[in-house]
C-alpha positions as a Python dict, from the first residue, in 0.01 Angstrom:
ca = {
    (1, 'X'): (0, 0, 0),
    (2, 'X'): (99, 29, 355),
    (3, 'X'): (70, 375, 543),
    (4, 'X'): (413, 581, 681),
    (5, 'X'): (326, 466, 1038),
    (6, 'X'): (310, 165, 927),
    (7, 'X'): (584, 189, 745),
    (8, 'X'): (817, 338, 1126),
    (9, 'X'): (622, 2, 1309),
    (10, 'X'): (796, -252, 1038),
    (11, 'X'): (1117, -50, 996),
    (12, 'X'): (1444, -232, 1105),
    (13, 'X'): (1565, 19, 1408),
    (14, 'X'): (1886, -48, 1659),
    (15, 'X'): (1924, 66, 2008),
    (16, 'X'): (2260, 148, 2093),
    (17, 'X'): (2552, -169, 2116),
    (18, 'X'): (2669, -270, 2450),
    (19, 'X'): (3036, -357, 2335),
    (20, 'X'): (3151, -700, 2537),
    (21, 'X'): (3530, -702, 2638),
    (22, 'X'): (3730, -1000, 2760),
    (23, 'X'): (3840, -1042, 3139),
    (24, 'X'): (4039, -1287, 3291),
    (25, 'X'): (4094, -1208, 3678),
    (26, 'X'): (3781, -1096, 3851),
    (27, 'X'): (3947, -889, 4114),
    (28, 'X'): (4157, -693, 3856),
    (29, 'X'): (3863, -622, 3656),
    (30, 'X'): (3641, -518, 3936),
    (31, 'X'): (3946, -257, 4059),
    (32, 'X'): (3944, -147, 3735),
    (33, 'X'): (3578, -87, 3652),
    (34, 'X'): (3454, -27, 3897),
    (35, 'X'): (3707, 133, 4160),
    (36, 'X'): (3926, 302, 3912),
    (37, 'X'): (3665, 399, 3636),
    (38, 'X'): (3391, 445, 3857),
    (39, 'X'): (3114, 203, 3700),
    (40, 'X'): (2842, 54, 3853),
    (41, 'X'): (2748, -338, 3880),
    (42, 'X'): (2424, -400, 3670),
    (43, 'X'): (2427, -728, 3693),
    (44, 'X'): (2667, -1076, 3753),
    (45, 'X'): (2591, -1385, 3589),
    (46, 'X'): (2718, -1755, 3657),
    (47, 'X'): (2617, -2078, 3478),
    (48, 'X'): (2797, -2252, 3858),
    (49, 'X'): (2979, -2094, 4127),
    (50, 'X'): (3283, -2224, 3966),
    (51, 'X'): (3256, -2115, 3637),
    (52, 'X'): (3354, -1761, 3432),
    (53, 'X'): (3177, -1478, 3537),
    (54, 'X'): (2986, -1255, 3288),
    (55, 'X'): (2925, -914, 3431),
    (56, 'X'): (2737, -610, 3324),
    (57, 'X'): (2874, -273, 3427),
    (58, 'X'): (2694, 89, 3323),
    (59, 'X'): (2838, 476, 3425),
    (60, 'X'): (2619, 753, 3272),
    (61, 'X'): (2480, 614, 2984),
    (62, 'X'): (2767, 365, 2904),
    (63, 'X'): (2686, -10, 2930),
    (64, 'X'): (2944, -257, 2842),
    (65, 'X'): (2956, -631, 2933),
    (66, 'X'): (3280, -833, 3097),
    (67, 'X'): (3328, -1197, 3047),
    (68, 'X'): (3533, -1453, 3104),
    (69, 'X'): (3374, -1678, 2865),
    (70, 'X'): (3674, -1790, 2581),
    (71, 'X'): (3427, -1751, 2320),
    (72, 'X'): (3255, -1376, 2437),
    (73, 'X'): (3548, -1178, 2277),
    (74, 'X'): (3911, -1144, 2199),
    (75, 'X'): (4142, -950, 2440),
    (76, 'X'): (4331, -654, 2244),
    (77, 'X'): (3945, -450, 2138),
    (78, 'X'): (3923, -67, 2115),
    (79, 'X'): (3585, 60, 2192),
    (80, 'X'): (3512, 443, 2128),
    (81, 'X'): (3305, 637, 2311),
    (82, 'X'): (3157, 971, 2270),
    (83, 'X'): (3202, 1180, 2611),
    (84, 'X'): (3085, 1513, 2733),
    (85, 'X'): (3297, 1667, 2983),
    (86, 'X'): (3656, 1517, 2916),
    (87, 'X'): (3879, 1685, 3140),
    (88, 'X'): (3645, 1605, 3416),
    (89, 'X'): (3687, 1237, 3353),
    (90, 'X'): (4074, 1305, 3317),
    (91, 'X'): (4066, 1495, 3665),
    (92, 'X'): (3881, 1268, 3875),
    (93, 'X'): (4051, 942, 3672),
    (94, 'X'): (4444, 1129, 3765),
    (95, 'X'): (4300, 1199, 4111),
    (96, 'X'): (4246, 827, 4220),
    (97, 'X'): (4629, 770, 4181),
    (98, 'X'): (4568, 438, 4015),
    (99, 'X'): (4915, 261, 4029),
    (100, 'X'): (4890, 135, 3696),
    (101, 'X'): (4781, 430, 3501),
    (102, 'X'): (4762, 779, 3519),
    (103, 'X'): (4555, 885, 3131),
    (104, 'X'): (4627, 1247, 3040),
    (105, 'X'): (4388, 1389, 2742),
    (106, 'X'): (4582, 1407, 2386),
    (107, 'X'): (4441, 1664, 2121),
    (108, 'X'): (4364, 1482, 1792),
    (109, 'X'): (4242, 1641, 1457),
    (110, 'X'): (3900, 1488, 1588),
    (111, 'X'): (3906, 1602, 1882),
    (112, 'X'): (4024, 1530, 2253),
    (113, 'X'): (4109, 1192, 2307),
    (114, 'X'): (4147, 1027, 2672),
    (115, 'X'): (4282, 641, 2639),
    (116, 'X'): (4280, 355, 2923),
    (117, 'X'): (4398, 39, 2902),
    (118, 'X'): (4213, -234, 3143),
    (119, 'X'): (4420, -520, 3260),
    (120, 'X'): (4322, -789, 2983),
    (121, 'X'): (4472, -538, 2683),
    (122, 'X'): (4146, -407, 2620),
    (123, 'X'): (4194, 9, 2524),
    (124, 'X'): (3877, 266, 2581),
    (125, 'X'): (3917, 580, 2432),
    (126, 'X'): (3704, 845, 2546),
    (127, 'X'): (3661, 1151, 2253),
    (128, 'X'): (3547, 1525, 2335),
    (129, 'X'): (3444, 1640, 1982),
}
């Protein structure tokens, strides 16, 4: 009979996903992460100069991965994410005056719901419970 500690050490746990979108153009996804949404680089990976770039990008607690690998991911994904603060985000997203998007919040029976779209066809949707 094994103990209940030993019972937490052997337990199947997860740590939290780090969702992996598709990019095509590095530029546009760099303007878009990182100048528009305001992430940070974590880290940039490269088998050869030449070849697709796989990039790992974090803001407050939210990791995702980009890559230009074909097999990584399918353009077109909707990640969710849980946010604190949502008409912060909306004000200082509205005040950059990003040409190709200006995201207004939209009041849902869940909740508040802020949507961007990143250049590849990939859709975020920040929710304020």
């Amino acid at each position: 009979m094994i103990s209940t500690e030993q019972a937490k050490q052997t337990a199947i746990r997860f740590d939290k996903p780090i969702p992996i979108l598709r990019s095509f153009d590095e530029a546009k996804a760099r303007e878009f992460y990182l100048d528009f949404l305001g992430f940070s680089v974590e880290f940039e990976h490269r088998f050869e100069a030449d070849l697709p770039l796989y990039l790992g990008i974090s803001r407050d607690g939210l990791q995702l991965h980009l890559s230009e690998h074909h097999g990584d991911a399918s353009p077109g994904a909707t990640i969710f994410v849980p946010t604190h603060n949502i008409e912060q985000l909306r004000d200082e997203l509205q005040a950059k005056r990003y040409g190709y998007g200006r995201p207004d919040i939209v009041e849902q029976g869940w909740g508040k719901v802020l949507e961007v779209y990143d250049p590849f066809g990939n859709r975020i949707r920040f929710c304020q419970s």
